[in-house]
VEXDREN-2710 file (C-alpha; in Angstrom, 1 decimal):
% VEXDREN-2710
k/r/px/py/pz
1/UNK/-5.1/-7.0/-22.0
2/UNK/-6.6/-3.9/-22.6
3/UNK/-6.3/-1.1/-20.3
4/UNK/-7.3/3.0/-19.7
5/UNK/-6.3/5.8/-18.3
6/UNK/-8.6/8.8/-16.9
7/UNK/-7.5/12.4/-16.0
8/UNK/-9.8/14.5/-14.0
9/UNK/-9.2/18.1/-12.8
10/UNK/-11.4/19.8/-10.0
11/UNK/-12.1/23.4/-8.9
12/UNK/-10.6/22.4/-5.9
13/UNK/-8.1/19.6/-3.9
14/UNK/-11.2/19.1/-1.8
15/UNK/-13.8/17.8/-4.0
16/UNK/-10.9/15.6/-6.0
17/UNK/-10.6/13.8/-2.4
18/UNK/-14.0/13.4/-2.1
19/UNK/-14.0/12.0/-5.6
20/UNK/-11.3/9.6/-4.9
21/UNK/-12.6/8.5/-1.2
22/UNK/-16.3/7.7/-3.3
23/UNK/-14.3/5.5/-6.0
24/UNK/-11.8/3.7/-3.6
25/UNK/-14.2/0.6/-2.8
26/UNK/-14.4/-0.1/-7.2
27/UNK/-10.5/-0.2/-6.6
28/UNK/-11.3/-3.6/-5.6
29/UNK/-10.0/-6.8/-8.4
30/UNK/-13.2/-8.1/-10.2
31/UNK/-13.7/-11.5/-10.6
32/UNK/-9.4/-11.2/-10.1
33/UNK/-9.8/-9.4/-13.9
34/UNK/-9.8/-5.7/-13.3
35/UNK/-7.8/-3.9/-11.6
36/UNK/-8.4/-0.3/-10.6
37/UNK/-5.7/2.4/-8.9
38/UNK/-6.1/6.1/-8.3
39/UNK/-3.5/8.2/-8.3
40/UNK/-4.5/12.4/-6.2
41/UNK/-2.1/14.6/-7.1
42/UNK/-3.7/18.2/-5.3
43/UNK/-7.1/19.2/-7.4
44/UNK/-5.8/16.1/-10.4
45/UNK/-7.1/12.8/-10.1
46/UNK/-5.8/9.8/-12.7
47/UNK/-7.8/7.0/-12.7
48/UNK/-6.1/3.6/-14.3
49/UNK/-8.0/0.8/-15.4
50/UNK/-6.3/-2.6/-16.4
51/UNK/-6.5/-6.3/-16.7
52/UNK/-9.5/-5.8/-19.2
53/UNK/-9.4/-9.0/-21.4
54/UNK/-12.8/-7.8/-23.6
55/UNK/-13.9/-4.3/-24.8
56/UNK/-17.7/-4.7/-23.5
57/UNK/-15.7/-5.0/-19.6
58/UNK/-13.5/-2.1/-20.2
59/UNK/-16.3/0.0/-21.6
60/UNK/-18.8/-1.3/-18.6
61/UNK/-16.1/-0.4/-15.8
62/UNK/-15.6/3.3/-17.4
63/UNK/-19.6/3.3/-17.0
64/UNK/-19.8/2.4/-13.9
65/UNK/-16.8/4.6/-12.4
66/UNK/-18.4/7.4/-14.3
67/UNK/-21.4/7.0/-12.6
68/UNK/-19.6/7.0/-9.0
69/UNK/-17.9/9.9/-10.1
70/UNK/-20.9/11.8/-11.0
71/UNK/-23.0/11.1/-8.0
72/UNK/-20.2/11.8/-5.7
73/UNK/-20.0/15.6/-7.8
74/UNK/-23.8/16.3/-7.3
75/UNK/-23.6/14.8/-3.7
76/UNK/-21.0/18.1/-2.9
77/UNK/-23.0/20.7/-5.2
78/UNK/-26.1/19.6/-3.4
79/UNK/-24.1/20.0/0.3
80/UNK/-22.4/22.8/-0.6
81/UNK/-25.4/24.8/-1.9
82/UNK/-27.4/23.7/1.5
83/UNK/-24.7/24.9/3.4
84/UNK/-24.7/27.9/1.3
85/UNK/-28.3/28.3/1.8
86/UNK/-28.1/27.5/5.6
87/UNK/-25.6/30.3/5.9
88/UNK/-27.6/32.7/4.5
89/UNK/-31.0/32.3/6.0
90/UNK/-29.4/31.7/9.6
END
């Protein structure tokens, strides 16, 4: 089985729990294959991916968490530069 191991660290604990809270509902068994667990530790976030039994489904999950991961960090630039904005101009 092939398995792997991701290390993220944020600017802040905040935006690694928002981070984790938009990844949670991949930490769901596929197909009862993959299995995904997040592990918040402050501003560090590990993400660990096992129970791949081919290369192309490791390589897709990585894809597909990376792409969770980046739309939950543009979601809190865009919210925190409105609020920002908001602030300003109130």
């Amino acid at each position: 089985m092939l398995e792997a191991d991701i290390y993220l660290k944020y600017i802040s604990t905040k935006l690694a729990k928002i981070v984790t809270s938009a990844i949670i509902p991949d930490n769901e068994s596929v197909d009862g294959e993959v299995r995904i667990s997040t592990i918040l530790d402050g501003s560090k976030l590990r993400v660990h991916i096992g129970g791949c039994s081919r290369i192309e489904t490791l390589q897709a999950t990585i894809q597909d968490l990376f792409r969770c991961i980046h739309a939950a960090e543009g979601s809190f630039a865009v919210t925190k530069r409105r609020r920002r904005d908001y602030e300003r101009f109130k």
